[in-house]
Backbone bond lengths (Angstrom), bond angles and torsions (degrees), N, CA, C in turn:
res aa  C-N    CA-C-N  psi(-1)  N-CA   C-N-CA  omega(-1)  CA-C   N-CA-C  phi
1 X - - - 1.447 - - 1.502 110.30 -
2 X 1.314 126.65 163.81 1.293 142.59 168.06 1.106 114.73 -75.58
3 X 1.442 134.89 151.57 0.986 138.22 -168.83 1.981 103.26 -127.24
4 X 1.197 133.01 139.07 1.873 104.31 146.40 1.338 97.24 -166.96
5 X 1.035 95.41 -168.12 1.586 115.44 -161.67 1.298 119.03 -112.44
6 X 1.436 138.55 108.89 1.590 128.59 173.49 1.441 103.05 -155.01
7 X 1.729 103.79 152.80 1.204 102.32 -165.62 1.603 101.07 -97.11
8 X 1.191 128.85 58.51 1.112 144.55 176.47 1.833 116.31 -120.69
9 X 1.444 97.80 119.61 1.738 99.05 -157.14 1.044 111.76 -87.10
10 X 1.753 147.15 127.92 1.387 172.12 -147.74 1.209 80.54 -45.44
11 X 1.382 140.96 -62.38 1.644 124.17 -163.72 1.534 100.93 -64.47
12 X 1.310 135.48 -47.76 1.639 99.71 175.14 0.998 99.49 -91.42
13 X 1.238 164.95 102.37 1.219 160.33 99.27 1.460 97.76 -93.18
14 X 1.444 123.63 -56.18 1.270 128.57 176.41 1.423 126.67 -59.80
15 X 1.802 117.46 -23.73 1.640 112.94 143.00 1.256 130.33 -77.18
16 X 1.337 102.72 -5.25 1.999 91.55 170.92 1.504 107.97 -143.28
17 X 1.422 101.16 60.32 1.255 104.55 171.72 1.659 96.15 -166.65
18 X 1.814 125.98 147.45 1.351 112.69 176.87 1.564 112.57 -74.34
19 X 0.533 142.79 20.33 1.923 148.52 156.50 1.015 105.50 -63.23
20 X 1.451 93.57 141.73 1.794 111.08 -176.42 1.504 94.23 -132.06
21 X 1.165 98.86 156.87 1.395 150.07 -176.90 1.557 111.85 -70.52
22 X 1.306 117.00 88.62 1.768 105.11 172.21 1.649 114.45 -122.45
23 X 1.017 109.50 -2.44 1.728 130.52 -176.96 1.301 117.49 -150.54
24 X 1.710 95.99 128.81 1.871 91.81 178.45 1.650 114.29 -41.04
25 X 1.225 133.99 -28.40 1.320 161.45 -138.34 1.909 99.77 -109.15
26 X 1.226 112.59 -40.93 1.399 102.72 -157.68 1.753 110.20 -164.43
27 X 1.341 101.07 141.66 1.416 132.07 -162.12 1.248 104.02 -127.77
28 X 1.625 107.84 117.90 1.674 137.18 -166.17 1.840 112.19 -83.71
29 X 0.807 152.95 -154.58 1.429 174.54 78.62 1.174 110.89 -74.15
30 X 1.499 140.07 109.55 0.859 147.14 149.14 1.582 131.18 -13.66
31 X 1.276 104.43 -59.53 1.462 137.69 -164.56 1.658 81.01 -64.65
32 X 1.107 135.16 -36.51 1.374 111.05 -152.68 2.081 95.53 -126.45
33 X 1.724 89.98 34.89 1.810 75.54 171.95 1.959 100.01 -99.13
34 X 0.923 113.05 152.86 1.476 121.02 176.59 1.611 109.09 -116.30
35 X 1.116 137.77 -27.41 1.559 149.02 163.52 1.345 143.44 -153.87
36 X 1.344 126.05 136.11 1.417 130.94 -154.91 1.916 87.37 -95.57
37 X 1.121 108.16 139.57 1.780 96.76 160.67 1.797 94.79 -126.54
38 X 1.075 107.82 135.38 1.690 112.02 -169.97 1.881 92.67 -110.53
39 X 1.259 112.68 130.17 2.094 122.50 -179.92 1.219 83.74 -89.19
40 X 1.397 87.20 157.45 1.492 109.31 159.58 1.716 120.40 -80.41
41 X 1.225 109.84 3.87 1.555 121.42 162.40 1.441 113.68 -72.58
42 X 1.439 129.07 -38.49 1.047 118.37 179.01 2.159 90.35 132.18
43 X 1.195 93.43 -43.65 1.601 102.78 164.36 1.886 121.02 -61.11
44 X 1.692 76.27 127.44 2.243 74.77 164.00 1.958 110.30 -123.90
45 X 0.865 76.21 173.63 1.711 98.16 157.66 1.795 128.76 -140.12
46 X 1.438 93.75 158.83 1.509 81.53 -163.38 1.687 86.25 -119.53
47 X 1.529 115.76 156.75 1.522 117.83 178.13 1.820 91.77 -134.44
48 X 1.533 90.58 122.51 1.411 120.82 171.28 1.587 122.19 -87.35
49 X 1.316 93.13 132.40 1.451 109.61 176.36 1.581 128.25 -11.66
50 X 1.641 119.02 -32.97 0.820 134.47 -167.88 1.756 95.16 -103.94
51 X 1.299 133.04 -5.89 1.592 126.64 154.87 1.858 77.21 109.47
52 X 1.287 138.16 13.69 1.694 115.69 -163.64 2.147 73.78 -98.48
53 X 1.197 88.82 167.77 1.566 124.32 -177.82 1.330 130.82 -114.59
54 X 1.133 138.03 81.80 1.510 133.55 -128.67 2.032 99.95 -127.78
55 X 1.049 102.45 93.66 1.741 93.33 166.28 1.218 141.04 -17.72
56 X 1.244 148.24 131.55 1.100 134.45 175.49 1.633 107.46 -122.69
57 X 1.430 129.45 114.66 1.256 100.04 178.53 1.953 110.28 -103.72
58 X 1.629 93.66 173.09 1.371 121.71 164.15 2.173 106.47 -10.61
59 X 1.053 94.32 -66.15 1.051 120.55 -177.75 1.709 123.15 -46.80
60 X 1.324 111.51 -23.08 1.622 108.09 -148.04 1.635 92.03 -142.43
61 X 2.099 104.92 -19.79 1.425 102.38 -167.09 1.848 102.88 -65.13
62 X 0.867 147.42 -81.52 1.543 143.27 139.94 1.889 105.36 48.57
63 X 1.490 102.94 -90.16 1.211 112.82 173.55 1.815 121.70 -48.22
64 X 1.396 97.54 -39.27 1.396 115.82 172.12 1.831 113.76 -33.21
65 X 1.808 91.14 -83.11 1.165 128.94 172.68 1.560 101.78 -30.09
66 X 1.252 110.98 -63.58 1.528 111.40 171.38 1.411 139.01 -28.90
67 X 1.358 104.40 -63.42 0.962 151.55 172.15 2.193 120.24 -39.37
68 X 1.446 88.33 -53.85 1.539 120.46 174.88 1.666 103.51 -98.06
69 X 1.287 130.39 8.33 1.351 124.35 178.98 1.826 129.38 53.48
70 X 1.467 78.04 51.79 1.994 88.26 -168.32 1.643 103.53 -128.75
């Protein structure tokens, strides 16, 4: 994945950009998720195309789910 730097905060980045929101912390591309893993906590994670591992919390899985048509 890419990495960068802007002083522009995850909530607008996430209105003007297609990235979504799955962690207070971090904003996905869709296009490049390859698998959902759902815990038995109630928590998932999703692993991207590129093998990175990205949190999903409690919080955001909902919209997620939505989102991916599940």
């Amino acid at each position: 994945g890419k990495e960068g730097f802007t002083e522009l905060t995850l909530r607008t980045l996430e209105s003007r950009t297609p990235l979504l929101r799955c962690h207070r912390q971090y904003l996905v591309n869709l296009a490049h998720l390859q698998e959902i893993r759902l815990e038995d906590n109630g928590q998932a994670e999703l692993i991207l195309r590129n093998g990175l591992t990205v949190p999903v919390s409690r919080r955001y899985l909902k919209s997620l789910k939505e989102a991916i048509g599940l």
